[in-house]
N, CA, C and O atoms as a Tinker XYZ file with bonds, in Angstrom:
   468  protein
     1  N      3.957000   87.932000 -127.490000    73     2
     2  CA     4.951000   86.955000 -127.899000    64     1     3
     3  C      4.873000   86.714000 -129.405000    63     2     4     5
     4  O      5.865000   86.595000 -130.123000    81     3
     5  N      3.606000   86.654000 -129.818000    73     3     6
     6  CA     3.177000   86.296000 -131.708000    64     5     7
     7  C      4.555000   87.544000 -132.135000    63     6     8     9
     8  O      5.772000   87.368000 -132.172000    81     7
     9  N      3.871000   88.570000 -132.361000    73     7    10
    10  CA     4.389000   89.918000 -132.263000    64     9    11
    11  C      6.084000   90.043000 -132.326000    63    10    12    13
    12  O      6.687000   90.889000 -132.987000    81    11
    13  N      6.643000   89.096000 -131.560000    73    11    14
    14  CA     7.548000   89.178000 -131.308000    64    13    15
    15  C      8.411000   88.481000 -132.551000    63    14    16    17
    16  O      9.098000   88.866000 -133.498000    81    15
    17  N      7.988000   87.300000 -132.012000    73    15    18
    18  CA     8.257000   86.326000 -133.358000    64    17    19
    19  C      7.927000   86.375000 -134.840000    63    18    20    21
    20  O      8.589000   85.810000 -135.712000    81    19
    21  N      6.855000   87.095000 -135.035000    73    19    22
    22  CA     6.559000   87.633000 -136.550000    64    21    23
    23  C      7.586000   88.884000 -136.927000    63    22    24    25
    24  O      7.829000   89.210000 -138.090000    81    23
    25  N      8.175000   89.560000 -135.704000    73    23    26
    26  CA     8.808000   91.106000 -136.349000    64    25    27
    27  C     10.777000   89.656000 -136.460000    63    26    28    29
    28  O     11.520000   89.546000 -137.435000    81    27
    29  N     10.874000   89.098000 -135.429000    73    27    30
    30  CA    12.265000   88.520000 -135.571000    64    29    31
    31  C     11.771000   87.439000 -136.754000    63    30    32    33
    32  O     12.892000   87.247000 -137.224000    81    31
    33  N     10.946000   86.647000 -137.522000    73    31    34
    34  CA    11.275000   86.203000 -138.540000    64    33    35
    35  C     11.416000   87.189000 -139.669000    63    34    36    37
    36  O     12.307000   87.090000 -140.513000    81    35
    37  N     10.429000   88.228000 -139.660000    73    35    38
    38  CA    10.357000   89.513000 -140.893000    64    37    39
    39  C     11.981000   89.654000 -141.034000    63    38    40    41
    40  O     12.548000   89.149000 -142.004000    81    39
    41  N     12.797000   90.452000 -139.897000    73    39    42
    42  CA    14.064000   90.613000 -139.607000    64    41    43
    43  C     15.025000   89.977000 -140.676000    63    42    44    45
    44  O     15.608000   90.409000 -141.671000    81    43
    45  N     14.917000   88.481000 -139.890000    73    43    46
    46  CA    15.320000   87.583000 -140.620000    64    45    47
    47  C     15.696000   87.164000 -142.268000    63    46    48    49
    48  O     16.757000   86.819000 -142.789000    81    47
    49  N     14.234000   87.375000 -142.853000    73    47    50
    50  CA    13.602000   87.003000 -143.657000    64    49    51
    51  C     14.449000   88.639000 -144.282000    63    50    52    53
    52  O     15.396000   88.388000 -145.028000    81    51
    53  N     14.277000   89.670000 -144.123000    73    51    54
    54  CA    15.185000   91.017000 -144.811000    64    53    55
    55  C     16.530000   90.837000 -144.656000    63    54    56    57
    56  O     17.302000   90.993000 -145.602000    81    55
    57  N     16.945000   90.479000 -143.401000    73    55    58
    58  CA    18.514000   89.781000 -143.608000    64    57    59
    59  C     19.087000   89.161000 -144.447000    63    58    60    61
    60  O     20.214000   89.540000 -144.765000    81    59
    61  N     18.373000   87.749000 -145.222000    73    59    62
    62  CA    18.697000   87.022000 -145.403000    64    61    63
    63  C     18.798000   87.661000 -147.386000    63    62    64    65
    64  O     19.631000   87.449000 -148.267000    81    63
    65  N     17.247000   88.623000 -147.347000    73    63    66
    66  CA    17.135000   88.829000 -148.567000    64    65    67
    67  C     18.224000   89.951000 -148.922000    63    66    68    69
    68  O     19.252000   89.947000 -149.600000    81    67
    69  N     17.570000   90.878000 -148.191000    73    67    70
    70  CA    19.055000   91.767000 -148.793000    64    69    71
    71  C     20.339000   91.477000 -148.475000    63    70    72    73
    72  O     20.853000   92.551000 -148.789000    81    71
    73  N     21.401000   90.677000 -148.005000    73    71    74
    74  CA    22.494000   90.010000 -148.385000    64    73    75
    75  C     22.451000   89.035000 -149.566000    63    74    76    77
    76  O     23.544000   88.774000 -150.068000    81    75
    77  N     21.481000   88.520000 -150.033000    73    75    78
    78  CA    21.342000   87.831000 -151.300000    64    77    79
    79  C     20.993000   88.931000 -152.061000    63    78    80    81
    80  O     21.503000   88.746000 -153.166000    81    79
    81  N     20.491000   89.805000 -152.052000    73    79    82
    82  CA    20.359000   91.164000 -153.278000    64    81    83
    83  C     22.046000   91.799000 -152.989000    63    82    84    85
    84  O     22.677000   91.888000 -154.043000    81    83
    85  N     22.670000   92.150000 -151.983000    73    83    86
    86  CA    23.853000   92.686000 -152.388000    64    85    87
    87  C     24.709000   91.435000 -152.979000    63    86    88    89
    88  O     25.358000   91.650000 -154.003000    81    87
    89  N     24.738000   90.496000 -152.555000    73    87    90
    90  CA    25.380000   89.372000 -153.515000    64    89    91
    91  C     25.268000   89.309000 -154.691000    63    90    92    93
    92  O     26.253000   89.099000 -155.398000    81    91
    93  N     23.926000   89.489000 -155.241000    73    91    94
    94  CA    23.486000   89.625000 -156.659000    64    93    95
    95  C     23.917000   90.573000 -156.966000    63    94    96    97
    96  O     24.634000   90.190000 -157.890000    81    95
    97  N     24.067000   91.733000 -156.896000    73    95    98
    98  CA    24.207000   92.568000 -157.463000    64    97    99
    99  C     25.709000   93.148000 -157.567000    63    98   100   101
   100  O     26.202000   93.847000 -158.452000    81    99
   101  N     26.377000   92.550000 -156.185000    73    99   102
   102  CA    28.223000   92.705000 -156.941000    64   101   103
   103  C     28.706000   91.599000 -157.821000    63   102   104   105
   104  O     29.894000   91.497000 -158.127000    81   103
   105  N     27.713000   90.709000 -158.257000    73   103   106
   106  CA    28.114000   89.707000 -158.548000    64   105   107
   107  C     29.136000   89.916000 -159.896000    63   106   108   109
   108  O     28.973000   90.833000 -160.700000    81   107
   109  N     30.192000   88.924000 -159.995000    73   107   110
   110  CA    30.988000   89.674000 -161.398000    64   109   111
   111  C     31.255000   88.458000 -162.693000    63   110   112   113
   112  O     32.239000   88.236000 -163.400000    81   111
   113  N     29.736000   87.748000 -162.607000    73   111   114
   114  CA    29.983000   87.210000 -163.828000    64   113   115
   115  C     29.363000   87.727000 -164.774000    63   114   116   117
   116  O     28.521000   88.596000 -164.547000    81   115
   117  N     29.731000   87.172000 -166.431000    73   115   118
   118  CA    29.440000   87.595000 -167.458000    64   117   119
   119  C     28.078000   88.469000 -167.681000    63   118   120   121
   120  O     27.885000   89.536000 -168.263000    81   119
   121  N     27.580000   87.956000 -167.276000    73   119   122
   122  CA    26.116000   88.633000 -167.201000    64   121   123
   123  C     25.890000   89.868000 -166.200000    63   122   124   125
   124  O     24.758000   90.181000 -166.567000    81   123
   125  N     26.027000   90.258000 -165.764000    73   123   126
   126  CA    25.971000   91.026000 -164.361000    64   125   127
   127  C     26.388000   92.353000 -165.004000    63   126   128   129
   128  O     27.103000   92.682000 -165.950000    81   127
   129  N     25.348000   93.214000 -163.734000    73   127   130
   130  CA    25.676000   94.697000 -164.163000    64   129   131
   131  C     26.677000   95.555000 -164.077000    63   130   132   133
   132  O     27.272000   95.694000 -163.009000    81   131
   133  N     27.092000   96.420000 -165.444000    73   131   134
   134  CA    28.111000   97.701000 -165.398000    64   133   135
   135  C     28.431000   98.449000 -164.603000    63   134   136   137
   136  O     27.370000   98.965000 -164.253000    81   135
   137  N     29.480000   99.033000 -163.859000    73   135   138
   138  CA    29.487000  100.345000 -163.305000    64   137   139
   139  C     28.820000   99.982000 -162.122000    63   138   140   141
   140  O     27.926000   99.145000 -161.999000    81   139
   141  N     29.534000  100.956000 -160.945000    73   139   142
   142  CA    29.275000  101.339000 -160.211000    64   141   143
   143  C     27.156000  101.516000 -159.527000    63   142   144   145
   144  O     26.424000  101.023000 -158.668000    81   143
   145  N     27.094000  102.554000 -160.669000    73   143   146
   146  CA    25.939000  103.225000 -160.535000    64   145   147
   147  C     24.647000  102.597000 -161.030000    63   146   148   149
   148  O     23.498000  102.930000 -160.740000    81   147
   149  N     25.168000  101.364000 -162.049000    73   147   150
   150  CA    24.159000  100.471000 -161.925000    64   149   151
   151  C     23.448000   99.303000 -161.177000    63   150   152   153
   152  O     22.430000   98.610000 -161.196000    81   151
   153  N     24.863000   99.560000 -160.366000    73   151   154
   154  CA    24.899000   98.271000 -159.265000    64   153   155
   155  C     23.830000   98.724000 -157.907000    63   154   156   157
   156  O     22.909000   98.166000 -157.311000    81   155
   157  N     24.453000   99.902000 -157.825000    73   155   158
   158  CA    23.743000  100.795000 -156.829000    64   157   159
   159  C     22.200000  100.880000 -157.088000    63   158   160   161
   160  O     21.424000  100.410000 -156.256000    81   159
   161  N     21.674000  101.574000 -158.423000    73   159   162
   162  CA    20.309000  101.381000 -158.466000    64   161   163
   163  C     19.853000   99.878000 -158.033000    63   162   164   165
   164  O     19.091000   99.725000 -157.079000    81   163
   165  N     20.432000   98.615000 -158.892000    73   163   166
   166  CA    19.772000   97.523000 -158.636000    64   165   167
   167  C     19.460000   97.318000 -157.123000    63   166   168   169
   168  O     18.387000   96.831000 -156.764000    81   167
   169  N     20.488000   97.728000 -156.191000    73   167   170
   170  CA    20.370000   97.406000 -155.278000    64   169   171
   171  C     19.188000   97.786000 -154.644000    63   170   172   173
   172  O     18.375000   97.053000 -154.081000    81   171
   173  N     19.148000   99.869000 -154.886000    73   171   174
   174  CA    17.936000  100.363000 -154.246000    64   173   175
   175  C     16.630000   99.788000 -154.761000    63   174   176   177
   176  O     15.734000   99.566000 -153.946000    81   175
   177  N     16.483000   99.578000 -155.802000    73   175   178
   178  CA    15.367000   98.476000 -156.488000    64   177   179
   179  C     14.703000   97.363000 -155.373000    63   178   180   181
   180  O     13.563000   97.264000 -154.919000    81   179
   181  N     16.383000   96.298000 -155.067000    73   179   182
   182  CA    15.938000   95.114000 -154.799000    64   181   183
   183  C     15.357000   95.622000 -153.213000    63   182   184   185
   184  O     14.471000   94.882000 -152.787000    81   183
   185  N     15.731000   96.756000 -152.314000    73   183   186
   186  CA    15.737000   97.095000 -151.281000    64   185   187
   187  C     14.286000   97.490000 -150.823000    63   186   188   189
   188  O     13.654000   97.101000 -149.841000    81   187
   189  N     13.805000   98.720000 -152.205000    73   187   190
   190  CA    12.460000   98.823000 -152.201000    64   189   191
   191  C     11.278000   97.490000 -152.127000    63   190   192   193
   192  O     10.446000   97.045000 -151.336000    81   191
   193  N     11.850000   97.184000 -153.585000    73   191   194
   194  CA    10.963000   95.896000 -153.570000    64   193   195
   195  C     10.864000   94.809000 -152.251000    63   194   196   197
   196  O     10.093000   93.851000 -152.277000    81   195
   197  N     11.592000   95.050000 -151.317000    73   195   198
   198  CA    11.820000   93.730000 -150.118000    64   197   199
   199  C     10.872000   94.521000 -149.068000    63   198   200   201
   200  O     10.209000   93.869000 -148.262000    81   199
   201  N     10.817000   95.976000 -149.091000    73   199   202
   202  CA     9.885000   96.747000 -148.048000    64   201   203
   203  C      8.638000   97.001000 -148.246000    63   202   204   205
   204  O      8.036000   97.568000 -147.334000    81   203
   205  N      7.984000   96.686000 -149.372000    73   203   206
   206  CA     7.047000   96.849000 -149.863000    64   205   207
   207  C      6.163000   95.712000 -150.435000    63   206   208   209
   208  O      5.097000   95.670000 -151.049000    81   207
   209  N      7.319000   94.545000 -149.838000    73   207   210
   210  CA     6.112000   92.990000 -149.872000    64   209   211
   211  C      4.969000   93.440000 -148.996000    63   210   212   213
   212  O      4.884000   94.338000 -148.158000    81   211
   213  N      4.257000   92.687000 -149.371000    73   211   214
   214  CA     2.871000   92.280000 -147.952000    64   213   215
   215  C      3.193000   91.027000 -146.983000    63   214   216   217
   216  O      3.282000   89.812000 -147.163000    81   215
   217  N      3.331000   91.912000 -145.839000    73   215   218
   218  CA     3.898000   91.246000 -144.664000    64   217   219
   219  C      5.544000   91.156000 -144.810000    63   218   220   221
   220  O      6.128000   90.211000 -144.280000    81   219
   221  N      6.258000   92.143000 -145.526000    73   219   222
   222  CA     7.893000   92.173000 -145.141000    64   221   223
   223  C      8.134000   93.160000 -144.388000    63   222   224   225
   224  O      7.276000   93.900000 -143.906000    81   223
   225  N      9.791000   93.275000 -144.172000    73   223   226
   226  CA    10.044000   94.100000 -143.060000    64   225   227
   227  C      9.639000   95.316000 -143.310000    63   226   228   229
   228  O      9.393000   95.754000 -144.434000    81   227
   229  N      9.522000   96.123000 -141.908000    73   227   230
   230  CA     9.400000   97.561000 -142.154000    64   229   231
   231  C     10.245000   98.497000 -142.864000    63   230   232   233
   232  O      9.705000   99.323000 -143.600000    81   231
   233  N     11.498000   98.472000 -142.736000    73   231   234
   234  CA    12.381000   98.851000 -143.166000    64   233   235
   235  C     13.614000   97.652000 -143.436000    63   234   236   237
   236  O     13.548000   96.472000 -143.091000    81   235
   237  N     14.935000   98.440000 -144.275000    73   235   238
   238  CA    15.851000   97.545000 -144.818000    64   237   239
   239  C     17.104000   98.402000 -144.831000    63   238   240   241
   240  O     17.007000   99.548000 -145.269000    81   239
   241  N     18.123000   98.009000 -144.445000    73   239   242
   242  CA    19.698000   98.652000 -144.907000    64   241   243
   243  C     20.192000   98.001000 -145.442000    63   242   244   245
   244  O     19.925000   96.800000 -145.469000    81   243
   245  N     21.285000   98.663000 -146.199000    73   243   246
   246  CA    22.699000   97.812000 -146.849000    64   245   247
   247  C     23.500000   99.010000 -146.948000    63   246   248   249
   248  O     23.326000  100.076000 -147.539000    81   247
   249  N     24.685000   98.424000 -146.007000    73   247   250
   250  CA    25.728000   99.092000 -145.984000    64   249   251
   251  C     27.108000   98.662000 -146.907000    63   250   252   253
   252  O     27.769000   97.678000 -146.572000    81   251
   253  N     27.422000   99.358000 -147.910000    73   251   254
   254  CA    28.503000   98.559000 -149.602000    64   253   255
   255  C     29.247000   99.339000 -148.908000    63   254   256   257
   256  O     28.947000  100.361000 -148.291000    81   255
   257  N     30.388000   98.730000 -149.052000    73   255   258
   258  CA    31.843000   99.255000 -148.881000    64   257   259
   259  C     32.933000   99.230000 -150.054000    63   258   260   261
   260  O     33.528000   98.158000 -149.947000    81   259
   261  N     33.441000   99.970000 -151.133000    73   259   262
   262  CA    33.930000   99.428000 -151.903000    64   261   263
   263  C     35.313000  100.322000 -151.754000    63   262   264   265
   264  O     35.344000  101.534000 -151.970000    81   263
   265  N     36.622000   99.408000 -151.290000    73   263   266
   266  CA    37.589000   99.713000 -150.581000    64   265   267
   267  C     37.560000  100.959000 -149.698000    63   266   268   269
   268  O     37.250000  100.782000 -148.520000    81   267
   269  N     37.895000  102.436000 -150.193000    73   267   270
   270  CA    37.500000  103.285000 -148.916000    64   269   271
   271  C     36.071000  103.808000 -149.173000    63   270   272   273
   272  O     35.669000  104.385000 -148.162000    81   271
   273  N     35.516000  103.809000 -149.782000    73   271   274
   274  CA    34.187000  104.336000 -149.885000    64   273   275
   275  C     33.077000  103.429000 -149.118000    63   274   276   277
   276  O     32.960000  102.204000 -149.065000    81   275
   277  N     32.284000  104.501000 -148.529000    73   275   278
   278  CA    31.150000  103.323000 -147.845000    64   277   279
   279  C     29.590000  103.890000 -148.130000    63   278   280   281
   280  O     29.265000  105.027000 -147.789000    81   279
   281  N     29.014000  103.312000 -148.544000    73   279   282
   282  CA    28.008000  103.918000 -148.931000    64   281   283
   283  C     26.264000  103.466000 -148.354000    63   282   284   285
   284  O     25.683000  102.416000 -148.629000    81   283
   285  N     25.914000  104.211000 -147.805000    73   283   286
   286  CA    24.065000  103.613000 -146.972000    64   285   287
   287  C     23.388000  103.915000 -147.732000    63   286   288   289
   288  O     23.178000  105.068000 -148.107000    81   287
   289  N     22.587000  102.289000 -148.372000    73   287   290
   290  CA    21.017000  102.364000 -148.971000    64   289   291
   291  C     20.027000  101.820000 -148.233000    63   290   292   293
   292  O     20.009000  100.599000 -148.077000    81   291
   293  N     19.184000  102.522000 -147.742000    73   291   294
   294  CA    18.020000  102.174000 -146.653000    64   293   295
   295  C     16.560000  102.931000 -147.608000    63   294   296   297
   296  O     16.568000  103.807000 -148.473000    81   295
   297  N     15.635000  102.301000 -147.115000    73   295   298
   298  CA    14.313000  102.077000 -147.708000    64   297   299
   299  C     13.549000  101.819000 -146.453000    63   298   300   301
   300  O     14.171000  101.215000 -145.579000    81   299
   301  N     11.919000  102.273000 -146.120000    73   299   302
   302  CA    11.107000  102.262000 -144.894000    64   301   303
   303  C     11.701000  102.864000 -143.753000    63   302   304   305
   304  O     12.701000  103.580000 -143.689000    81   303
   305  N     10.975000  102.487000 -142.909000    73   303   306
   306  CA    11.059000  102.812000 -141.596000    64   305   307
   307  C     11.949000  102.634000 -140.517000    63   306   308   309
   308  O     12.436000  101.731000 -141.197000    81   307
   309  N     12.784000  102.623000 -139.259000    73   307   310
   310  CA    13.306000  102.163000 -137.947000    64   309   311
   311  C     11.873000  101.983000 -137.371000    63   310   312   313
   312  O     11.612000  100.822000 -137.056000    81   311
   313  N     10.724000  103.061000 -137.138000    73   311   314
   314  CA     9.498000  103.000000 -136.409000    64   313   315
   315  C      8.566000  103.127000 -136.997000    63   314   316   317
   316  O      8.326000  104.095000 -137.718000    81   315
   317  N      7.782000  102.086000 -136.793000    73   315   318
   318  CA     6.096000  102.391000 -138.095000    64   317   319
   319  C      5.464000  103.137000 -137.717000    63   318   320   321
   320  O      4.706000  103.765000 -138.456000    81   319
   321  N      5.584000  103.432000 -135.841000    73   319   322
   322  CA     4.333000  104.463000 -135.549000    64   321   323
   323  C      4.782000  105.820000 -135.725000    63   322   324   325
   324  O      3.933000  106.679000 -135.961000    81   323
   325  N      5.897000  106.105000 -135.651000    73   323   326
   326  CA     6.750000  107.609000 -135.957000    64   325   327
   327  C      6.648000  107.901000 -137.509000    63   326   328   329
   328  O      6.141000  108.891000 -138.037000    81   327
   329  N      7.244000  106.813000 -138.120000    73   327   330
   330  CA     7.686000  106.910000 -139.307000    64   329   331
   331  C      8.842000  107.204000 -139.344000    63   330   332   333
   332  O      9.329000  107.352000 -140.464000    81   331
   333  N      9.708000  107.398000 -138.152000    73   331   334
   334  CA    11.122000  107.408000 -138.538000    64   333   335
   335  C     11.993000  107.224000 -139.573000    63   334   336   337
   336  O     11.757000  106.032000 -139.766000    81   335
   337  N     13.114000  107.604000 -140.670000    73   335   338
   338  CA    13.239000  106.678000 -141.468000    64   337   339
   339  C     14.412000  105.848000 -140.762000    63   338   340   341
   340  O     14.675000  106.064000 -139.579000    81   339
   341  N     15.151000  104.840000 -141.553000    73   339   342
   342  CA    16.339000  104.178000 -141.027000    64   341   343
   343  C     17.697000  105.031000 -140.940000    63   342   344   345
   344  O     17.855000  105.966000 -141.725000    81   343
   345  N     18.551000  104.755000 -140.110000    73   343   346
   346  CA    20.140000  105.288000 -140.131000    64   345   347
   347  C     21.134000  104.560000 -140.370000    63   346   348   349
   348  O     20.820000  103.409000 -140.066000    81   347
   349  N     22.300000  104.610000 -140.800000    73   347   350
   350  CA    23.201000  103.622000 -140.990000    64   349   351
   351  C     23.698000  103.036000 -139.361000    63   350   352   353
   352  O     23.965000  101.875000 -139.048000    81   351
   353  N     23.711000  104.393000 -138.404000    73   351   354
   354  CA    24.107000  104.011000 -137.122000    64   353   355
   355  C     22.971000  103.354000 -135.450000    63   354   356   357
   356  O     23.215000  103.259000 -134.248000    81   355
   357  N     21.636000  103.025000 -136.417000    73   355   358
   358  CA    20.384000  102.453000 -135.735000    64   357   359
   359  C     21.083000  100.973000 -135.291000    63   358   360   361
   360  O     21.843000  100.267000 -135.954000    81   359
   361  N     20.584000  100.776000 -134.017000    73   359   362
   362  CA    20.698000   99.405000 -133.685000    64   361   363
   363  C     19.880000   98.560000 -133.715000    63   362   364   365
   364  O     18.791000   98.862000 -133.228000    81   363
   365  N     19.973000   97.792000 -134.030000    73   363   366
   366  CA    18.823000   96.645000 -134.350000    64   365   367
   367  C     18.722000   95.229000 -133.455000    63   366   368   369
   368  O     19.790000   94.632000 -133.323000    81   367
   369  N     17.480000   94.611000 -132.798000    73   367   370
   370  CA    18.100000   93.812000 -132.172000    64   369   371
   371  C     17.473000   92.434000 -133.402000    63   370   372   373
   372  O     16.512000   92.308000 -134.161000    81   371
   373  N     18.832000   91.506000 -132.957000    73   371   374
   374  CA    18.453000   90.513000 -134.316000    64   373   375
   375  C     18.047000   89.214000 -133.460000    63   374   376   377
   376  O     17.017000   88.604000 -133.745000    81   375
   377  N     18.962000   88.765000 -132.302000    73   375   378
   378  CA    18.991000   87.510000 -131.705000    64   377   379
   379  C     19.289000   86.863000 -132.831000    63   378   380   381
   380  O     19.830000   87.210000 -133.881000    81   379
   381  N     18.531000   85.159000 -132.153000    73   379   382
   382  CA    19.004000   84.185000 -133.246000    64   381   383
   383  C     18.996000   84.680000 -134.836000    63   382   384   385
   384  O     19.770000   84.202000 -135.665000    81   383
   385  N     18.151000   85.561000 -135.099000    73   383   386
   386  CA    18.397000   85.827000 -136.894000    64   385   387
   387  C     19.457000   86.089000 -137.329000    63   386   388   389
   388  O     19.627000   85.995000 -138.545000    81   387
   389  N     20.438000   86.472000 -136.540000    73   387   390
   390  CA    22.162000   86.777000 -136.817000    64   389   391
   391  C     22.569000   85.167000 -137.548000    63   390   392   393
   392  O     23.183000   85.027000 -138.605000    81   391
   393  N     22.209000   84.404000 -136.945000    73   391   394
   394  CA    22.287000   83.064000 -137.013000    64   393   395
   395  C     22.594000   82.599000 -138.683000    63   394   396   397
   396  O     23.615000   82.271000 -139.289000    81   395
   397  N     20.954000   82.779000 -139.114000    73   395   398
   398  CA    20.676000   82.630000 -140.201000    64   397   399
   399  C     21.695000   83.427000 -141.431000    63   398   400   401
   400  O     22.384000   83.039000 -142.374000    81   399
   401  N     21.374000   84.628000 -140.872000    73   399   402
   402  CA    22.516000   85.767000 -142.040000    64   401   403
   403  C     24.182000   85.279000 -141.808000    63   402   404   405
   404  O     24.989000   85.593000 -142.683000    81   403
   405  N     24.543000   84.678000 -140.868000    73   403   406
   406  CA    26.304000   84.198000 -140.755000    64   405   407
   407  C     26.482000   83.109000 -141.627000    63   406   408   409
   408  O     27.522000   82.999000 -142.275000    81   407
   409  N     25.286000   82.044000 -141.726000    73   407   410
   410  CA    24.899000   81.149000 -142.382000    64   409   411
   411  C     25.159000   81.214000 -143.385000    63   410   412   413
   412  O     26.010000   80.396000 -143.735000    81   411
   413  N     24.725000   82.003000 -144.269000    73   411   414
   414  CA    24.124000   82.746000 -146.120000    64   413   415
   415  C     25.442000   83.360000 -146.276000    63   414   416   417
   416  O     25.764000   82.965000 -147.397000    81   415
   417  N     26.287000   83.998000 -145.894000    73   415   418
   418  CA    27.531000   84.535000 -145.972000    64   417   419
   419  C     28.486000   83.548000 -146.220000    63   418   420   421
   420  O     29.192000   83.268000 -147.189000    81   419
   421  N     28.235000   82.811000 -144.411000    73   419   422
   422  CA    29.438000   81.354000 -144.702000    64   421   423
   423  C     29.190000   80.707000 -146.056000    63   422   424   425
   424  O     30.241000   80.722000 -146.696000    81   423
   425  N     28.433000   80.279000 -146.569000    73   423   426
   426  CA    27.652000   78.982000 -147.298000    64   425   427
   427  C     28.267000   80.456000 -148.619000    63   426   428   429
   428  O     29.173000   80.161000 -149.398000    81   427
   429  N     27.901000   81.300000 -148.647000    73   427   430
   430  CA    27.852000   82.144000 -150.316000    64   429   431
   431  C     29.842000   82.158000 -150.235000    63   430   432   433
   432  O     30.513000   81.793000 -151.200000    81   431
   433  N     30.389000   82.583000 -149.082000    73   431   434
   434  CA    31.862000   82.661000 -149.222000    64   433   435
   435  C     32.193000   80.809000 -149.706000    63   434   436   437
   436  O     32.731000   80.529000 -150.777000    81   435
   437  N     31.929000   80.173000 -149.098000    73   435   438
   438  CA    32.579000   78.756000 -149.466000    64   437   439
   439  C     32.208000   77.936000 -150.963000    63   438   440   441
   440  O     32.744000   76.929000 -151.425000    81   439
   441  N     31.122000   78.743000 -151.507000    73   439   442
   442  CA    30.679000   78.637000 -152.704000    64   441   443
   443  C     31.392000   79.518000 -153.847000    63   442   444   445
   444  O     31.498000   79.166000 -155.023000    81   443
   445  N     31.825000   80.625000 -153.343000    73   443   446
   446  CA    32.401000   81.203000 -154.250000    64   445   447
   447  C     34.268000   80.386000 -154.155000    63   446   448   449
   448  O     34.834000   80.222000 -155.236000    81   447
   449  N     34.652000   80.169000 -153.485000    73   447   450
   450  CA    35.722000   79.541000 -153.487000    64   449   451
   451  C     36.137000   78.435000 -153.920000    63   450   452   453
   452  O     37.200000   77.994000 -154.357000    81   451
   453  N     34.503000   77.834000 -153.608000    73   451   454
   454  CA    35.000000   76.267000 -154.618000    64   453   455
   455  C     35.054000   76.278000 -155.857000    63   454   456   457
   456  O     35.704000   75.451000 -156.497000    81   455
   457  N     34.283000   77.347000 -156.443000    73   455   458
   458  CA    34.063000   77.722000 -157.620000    64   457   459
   459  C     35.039000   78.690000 -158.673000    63   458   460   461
   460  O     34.865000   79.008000 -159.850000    81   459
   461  N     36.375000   79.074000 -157.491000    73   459   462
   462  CA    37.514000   79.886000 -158.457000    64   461   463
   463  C     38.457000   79.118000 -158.268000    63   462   464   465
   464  O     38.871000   78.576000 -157.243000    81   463
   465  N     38.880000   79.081000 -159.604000    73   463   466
   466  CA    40.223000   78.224000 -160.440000    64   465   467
   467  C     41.144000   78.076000 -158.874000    63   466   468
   468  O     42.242000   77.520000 -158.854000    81   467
């Protein structure tokens, strides 16, 4: 049961971060990065760096869509004992952590709205 609950907060806890790293990183104010291809590194950056805490998830996706283009950045594992790596089409089970990530979306969409003219 520990086990259980330590891999669904980890989950969580990568959910929550990498949707706040792709947020950051399309972000389009003054400050914020050029191009395409810089956006993309930051991302694989922030992706690495989130798999390679002590005690974070095993692995991480982010799937960018920028109108027809869709593009998969994944970092670690699907299985620690295989070593599998991740797929864009892996299922994941989240339960309540869906929760949390609808949350950070709602709350980042209603923030950006209050915030344009």
């Amino acid at each position: 049961m520990r086990k259980t609950v330590l891999l669904l907060a980890s989950m969580a806890t990568a959910l929550v971060l990498a949707g706040g790293a792709a947020l950051a990183v399309t972000s389009t104010d003054a400050g914020a990065l050029r191009g395409t291809e810089s956006r993309d590194a930051a991302l694989d950056r922030a992706l690495e760096d989130l798999v390679a805490l002590d005690g974070g998830p095993p692995g991480a996706i982010a799937i960018v869509q920028r109108g027809q283009s869709r593009e998969v950045h994944s970092f670690g594992v699907r299985n620690i004992k295989s070593g599998l790596p991740l797929r864009a089409n892996d299922h994941m089970r989240q339960a309540s952590t869906s929760k949390a990530f609808s949350g950070v979306v709602a709350l980042s969409l209603v923030s950006a709205r209050a915030s344009s003219p």
